[in-house]
C-alpha positions as CSV (number, residue, x, y, z in Angstrom):
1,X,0.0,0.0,0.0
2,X,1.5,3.3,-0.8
3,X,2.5,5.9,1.4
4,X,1.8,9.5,0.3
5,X,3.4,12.9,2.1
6,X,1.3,15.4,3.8
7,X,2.4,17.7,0.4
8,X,1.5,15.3,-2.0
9,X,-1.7,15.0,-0.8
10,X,-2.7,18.9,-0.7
11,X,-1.2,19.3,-3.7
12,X,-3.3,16.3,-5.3
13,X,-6.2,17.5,-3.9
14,X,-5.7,21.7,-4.9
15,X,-5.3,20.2,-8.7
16,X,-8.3,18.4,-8.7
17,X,-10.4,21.6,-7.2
18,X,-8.6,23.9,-9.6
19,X,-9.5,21.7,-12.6
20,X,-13.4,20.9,-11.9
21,X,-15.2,22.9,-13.9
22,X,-17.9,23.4,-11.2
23,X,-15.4,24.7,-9.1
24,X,-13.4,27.0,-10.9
25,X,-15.7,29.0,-12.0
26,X,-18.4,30.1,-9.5
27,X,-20.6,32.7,-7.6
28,X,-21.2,31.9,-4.1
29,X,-23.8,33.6,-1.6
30,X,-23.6,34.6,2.0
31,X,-22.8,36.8,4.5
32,X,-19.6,38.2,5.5
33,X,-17.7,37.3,8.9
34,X,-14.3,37.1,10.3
35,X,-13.0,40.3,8.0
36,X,-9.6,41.1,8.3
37,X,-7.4,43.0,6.0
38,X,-3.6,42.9,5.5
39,X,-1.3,45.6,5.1
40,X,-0.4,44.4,1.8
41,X,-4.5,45.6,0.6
42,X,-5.2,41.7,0.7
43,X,-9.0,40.8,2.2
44,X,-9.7,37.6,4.0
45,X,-13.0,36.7,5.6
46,X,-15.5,33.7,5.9
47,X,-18.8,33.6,3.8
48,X,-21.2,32.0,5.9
49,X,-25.1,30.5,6.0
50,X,-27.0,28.7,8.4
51,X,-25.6,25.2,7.5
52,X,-22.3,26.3,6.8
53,X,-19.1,28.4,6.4
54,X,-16.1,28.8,3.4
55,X,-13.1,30.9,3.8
56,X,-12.1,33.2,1.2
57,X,-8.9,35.5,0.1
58,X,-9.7,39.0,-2.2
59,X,-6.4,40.2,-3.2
60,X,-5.7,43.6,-4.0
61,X,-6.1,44.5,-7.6
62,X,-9.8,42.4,-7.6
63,X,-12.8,44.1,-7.8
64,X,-15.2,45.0,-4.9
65,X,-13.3,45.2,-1.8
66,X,-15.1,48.3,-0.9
67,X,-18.2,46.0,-0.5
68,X,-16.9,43.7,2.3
69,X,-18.1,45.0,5.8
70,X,-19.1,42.6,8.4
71,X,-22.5,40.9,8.3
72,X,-22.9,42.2,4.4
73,X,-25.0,39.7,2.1
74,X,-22.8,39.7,-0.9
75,X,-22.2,37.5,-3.7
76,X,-18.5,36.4,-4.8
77,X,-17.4,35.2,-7.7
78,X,-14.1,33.1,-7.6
79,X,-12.4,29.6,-7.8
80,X,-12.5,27.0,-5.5
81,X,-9.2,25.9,-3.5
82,X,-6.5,24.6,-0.9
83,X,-4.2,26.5,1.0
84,X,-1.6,23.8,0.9
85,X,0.5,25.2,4.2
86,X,-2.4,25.3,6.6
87,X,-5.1,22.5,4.6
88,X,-8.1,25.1,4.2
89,X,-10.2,24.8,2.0
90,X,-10.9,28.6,0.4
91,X,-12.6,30.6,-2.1
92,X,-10.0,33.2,-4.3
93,X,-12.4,36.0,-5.3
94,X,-12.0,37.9,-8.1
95,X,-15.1,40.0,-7.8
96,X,-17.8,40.8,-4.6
97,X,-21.2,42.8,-5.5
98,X,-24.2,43.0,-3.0
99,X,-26.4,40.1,-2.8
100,X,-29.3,40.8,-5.0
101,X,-27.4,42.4,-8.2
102,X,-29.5,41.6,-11.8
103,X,-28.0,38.6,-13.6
104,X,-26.7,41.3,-16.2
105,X,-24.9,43.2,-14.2
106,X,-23.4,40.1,-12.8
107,X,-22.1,39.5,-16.2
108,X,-21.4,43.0,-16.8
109,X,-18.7,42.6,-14.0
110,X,-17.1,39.4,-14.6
111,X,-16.4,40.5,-18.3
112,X,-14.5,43.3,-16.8
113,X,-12.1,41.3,-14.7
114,X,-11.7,39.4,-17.7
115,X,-10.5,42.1,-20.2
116,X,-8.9,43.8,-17.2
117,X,-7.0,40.6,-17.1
118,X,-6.2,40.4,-20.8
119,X,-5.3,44.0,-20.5
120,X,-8.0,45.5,-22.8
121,X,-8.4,48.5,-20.5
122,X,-4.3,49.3,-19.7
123,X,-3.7,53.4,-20.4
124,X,-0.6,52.6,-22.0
125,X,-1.9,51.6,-25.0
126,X,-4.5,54.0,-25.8
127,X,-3.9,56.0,-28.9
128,X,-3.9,59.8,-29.1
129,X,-6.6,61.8,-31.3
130,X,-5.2,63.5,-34.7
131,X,-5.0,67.0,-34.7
132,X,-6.6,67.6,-37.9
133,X,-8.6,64.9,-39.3
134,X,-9.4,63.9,-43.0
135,X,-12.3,61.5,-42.6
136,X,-14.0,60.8,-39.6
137,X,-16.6,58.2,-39.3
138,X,-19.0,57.2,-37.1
139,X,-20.5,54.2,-36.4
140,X,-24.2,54.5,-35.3
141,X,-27.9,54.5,-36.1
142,X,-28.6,56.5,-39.6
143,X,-32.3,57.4,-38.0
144,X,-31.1,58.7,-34.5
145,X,-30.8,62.1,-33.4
146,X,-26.9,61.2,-32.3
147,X,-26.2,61.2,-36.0
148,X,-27.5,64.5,-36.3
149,X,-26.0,65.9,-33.8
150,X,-22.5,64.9,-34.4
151,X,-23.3,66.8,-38.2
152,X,-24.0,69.6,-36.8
153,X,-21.4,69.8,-34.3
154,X,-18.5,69.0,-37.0
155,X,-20.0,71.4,-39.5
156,X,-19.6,74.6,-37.0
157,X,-16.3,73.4,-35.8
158,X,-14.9,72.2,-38.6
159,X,-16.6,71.8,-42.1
160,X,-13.2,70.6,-43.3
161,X,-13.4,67.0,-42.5
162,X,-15.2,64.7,-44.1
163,X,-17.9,62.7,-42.3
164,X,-18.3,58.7,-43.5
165,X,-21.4,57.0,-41.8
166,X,-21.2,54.1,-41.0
167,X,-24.5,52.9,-40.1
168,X,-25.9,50.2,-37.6
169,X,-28.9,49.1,-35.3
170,X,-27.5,50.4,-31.7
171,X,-30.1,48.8,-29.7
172,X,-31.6,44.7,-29.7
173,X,-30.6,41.6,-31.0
174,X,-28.8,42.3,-33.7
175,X,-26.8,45.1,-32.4
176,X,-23.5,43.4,-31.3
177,X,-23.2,42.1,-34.8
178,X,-23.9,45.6,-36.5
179,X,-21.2,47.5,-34.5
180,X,-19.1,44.6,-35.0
181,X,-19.1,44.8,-39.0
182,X,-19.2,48.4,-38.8
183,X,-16.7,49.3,-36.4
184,X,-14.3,47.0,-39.2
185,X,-16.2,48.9,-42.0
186,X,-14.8,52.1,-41.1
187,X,-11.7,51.0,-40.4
188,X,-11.8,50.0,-44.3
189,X,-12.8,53.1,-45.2
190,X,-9.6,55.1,-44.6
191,X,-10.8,57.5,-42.0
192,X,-8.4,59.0,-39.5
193,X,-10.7,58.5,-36.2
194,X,-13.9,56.6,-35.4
195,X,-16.7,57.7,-33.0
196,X,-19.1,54.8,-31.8
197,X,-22.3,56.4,-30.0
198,X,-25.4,56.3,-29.2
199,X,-27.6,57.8,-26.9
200,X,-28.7,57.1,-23.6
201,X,-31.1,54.3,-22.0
202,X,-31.3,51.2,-19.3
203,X,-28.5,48.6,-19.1
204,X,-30.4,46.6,-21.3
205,X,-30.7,49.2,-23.9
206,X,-27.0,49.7,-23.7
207,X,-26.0,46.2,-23.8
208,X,-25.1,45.9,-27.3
209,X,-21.8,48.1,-25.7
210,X,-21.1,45.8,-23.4
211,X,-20.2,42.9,-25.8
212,X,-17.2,41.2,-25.6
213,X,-16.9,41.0,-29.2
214,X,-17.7,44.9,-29.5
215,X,-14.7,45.5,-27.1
216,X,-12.6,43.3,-29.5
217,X,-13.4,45.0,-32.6
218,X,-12.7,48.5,-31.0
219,X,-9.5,46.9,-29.2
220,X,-8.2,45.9,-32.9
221,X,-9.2,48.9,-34.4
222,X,-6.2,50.3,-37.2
223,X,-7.5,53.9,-35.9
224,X,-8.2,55.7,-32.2
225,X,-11.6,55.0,-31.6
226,X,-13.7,57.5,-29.6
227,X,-16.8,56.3,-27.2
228,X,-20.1,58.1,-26.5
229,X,-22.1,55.6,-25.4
230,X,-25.4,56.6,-23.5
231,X,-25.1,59.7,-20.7
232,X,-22.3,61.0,-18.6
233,X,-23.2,58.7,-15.6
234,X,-23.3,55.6,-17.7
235,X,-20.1,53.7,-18.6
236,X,-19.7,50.7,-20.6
237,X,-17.3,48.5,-21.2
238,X,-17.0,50.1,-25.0
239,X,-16.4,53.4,-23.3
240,X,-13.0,51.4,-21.4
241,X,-11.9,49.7,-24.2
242,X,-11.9,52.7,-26.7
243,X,-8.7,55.3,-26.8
244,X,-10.8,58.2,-25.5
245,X,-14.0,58.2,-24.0
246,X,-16.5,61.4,-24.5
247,X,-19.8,61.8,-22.0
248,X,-21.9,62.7,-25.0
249,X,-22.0,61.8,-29.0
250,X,-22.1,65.9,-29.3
251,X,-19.0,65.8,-26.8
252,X,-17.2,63.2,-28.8
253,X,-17.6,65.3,-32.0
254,X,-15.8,68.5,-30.1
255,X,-13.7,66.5,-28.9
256,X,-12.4,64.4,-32.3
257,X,-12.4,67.7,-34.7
258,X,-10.4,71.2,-33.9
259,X,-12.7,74.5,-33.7
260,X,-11.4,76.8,-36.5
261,X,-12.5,79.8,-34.7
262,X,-10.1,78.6,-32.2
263,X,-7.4,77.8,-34.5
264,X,-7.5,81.7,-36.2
265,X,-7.5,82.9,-32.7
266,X,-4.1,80.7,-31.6
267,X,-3.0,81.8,-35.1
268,X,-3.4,85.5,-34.6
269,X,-1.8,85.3,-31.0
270,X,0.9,83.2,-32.8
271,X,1.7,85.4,-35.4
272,X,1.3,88.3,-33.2
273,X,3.6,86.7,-30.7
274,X,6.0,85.7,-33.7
275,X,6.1,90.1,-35.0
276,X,6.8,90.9,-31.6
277,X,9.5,88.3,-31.2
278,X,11.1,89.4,-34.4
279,X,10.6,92.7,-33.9
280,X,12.4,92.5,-30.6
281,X,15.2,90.6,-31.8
282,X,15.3,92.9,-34.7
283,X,16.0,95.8,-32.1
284,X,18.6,93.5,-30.3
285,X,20.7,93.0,-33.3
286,X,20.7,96.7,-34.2
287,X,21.8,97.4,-31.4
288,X,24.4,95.0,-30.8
289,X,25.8,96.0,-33.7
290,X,25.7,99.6,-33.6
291,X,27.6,99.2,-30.0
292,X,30.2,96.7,-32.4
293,X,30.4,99.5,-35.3
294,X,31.3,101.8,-32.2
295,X,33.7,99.4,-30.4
296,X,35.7,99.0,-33.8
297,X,36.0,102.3,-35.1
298,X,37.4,103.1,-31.5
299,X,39.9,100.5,-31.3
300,X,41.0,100.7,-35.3
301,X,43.5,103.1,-36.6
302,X,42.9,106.8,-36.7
303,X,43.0,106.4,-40.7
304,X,43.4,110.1,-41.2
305,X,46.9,110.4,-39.3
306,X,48.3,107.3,-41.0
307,X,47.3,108.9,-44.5
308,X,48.7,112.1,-42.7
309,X,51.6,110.4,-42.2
310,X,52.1,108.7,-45.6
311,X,51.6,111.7,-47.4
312,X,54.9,113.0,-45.4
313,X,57.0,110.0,-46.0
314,X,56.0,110.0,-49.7
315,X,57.0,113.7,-49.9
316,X,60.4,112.8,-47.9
317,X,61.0,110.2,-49.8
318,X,60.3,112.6,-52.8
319,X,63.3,115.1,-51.7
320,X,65.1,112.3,-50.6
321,X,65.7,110.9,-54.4
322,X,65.4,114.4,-56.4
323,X,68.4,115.1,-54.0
324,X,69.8,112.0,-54.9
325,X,69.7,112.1,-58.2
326,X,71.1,115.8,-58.3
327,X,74.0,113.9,-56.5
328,X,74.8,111.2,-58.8
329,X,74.5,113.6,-61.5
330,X,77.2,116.5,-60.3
331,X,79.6,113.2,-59.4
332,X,78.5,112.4,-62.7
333,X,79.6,115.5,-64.4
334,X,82.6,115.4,-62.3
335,X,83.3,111.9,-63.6
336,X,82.9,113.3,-67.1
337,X,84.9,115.9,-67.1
338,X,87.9,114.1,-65.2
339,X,87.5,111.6,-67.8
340,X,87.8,114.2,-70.7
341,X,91.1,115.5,-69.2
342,X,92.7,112.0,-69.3
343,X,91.5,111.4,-72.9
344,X,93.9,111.3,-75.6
345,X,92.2,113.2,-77.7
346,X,91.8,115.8,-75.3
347,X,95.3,115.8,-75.4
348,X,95.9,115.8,-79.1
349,X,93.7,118.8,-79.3
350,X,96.5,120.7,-77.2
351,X,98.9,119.7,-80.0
352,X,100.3,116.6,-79.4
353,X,100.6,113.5,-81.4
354,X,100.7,110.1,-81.1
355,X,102.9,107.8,-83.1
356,X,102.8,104.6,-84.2
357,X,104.4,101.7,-86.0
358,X,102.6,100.8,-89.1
359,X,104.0,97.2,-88.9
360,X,102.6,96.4,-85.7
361,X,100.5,99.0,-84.4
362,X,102.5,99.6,-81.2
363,X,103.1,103.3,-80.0
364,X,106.7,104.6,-80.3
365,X,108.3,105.4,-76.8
366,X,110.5,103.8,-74.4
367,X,109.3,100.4,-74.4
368,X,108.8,100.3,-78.3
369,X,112.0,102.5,-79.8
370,X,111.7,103.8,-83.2
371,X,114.5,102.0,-85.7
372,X,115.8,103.7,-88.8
373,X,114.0,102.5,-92.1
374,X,110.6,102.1,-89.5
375,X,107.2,103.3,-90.9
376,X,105.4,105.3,-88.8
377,X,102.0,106.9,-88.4
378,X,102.0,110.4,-87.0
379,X,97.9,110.6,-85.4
380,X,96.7,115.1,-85.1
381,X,94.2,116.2,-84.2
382,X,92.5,116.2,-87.4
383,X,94.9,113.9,-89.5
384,X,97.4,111.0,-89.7
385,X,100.7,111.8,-91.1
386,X,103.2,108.8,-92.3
387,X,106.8,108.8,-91.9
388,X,109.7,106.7,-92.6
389,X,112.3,106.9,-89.8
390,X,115.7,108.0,-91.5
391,X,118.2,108.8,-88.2
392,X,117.9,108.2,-84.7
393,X,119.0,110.1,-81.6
394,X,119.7,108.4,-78.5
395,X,120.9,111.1,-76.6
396,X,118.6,112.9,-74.3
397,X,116.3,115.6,-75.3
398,X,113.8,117.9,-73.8
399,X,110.2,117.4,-75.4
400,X,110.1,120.6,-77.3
401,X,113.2,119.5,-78.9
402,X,111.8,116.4,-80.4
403,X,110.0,117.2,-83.5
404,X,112.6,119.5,-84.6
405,X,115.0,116.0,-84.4
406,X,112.8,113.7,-86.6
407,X,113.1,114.2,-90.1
408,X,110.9,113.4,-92.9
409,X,111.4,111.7,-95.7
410,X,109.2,113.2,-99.0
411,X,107.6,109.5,-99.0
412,X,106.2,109.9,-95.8
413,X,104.8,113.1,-96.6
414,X,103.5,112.2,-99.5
415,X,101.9,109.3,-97.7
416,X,100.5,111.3,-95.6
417,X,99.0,113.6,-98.0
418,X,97.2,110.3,-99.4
């Protein structure tokens, strides 16, 4: 015979509560005793009746915790079971409303914890509105006043959009389904937002927007949907689901178009914001750089003195070279004349004469004597004579005395009358 632990038992018998399908899903009357709440927000208490008593745990993010007082009739929804560390048997609620709640709003409730669950109501994932829509439809009833209403409201706010019904019963049997084909209708349509409404009524008129395939069609809507399902007070579970949630369909109209009076107002304060920006800024820069214009003509060069100033050096420097060049050209003259005094003809035209041998060219004196039978050429001033030499005197003479010792032979003079 086996032997079975203490654990394997409770843990046998928590699987087998947890998977019976009586017990897993169940509401449960009775009134409430032994309440006692942890500081974690938990609830635990005991749901009693005459015959009997079942403990039960309501932890914090379920729903109706504000209901549980003491001696309350309520009704709690919940599974059934163990507490494997102490053996109890308990109830884990999900959801408490006071004993005597319609069947529908029983359902109405449980659906909620269910989507809440799946996360078909988290913030995080609603969408914001455009600013300025193109197409805007709306799915409700083509008779109502609500589709009226949401005409009229567009066309004073803004006639610029255009409106795409997308029509559907609102109200009875068929309902769900309508909303259902045209909440995906619009979204085929190529419209910016979608506004599901209707007007106000009982929880049975309003039903149809409490569907769970309503809320899935508006959770997989391409587009932000916008709710305006019955009155302000009256909230469905369309109204949680959808990206924005307006109290009335006239509401949700204002609230899915921009006014244009509005707009021209923000405009005008914009652009008269804008002028006075600019016009401010304008009167910064001009100033800035007048005090810059300022700042560098008084830290530049006082341009007039330095032209001043050129003006002198160029007439210095003027002087400077006209002296200069009257310099160079009395050393010039000086030069000239010197040179004039040592020149040979300068000296022939004081009578003297330079003589040459014809042979070789080379001028008669000390270092090139004259030899008898030499030709010679006699250079004036003005003419060359030719000579033959006939003598020669080697004895010392005094320069006047030297022509008067060279004699001619008639050749030579007639050579150098040729």
């Amino acid at each position: 015979m086996p032997v079975y632990t203490v654990s394997q038992v409770t843990s046998y018998v928590r699987e087998r509560l947890e998977y019976d399908s009586v017990l897993r899903d169940l509401w449960v009357s009775g009134e409430v005793a032994n309440l006692r709440r942890s500081g974690t927000g938990h609830s635990y208490f005991t749901l009693r009746d005459a015959k009997g008593s079942l403990k039960c745990v309501l932890f914090l993010n379920s729903g109706g915790s504000e209901r549980l007082t003491s001696g309350a009739a309520v009704l709690a929804h919940g599974r059934v079971s163990i507490y494997e560390k102490s053996g109890d048997v308990q109830l884990i609620v999900d959801l408490v409303q006071p004993e005597g709640v319609g069947e529908l709003q029983l359902k109405l409730e449980q659906l909620k914890i269910k989507l809440q669950n799946e996360g078909l109501f988290e913030p995080s994932r609603k969408r914001p509105l455009p600013t300025f829509p193109r197409r805007l439809a709306v799915v409700t009833s083509p008779t109502g006043a609500v589709w009226q209403d949401i005409q009229n409201v567009v066309a004073r706010r803004y006639p610029l959009v255009e409106l795409v019904l997308a029509p559907t019963p609102v109200q009875g049997e068929r309902a769900a389904s309508g909303i259902i084909d045209a909440l995906r209708a619009a979204n085929d349509a190529d419209v910016d937002v979608v506004i599901a409404a209707r007007g106000g009524g009982s929880l049975e008129d309003l039903w149809p927007f409490n569907d769970e395939g309503v809320a899935r069609a508006i959770y997989s809507s391409r587009v932000p949907v916008i709710s305006a399902v019955g009155h302000e007070t009256d909230v469905t579970i369309a109204d949680m689901v959808a990206d924005v949630r307006a109290p009335t369909p006239s509401a949700a109209a204002e609230v899915a178009v921009p006014d244009m009076i509005e707009i021209a107002g923000q405009l005008s304060a914009t652009r008269r914001s804008m002028v006075s920006s600019m016009s401010a800024r304008v009167l910064a820069g001009t100033a800035s750089i007048e005090r810059l214009t300022d700042h560098v003509l008084s830290s530049g060069p006082d341009i007039d003195t330095l032209r001043r100033n050129v003006d002198d050096l160029l007439g210095m420097a003027t002087i400077y070279h006209e002296h200069g060049v009257e310099l160079r050209r009395e050393r010039s003259q000086a030069l000239s004349e010197r040179l004039t005094s040592l020149s040979p003809y300068d000296t022939l035209r004081r009578g003297y004469a330079v003589v040459q041998r014809r042979k070789d060219g080379a001028v008669v004196g000390d270092g090139a004597p004259a030899e008898v039978g030499d030709a010679l050429d006699i250079t004036l001033q003005n003419t060359t004579l030719g000579a033959d030499v006939t003598s020669v005197d080697d004895s010392p003479t005094s320069n006047t005395d030297l022509e008067s010792r060279t004699e001619l032979s008639a050749e030579g003079a007639e050579n150098a009358g040729a």
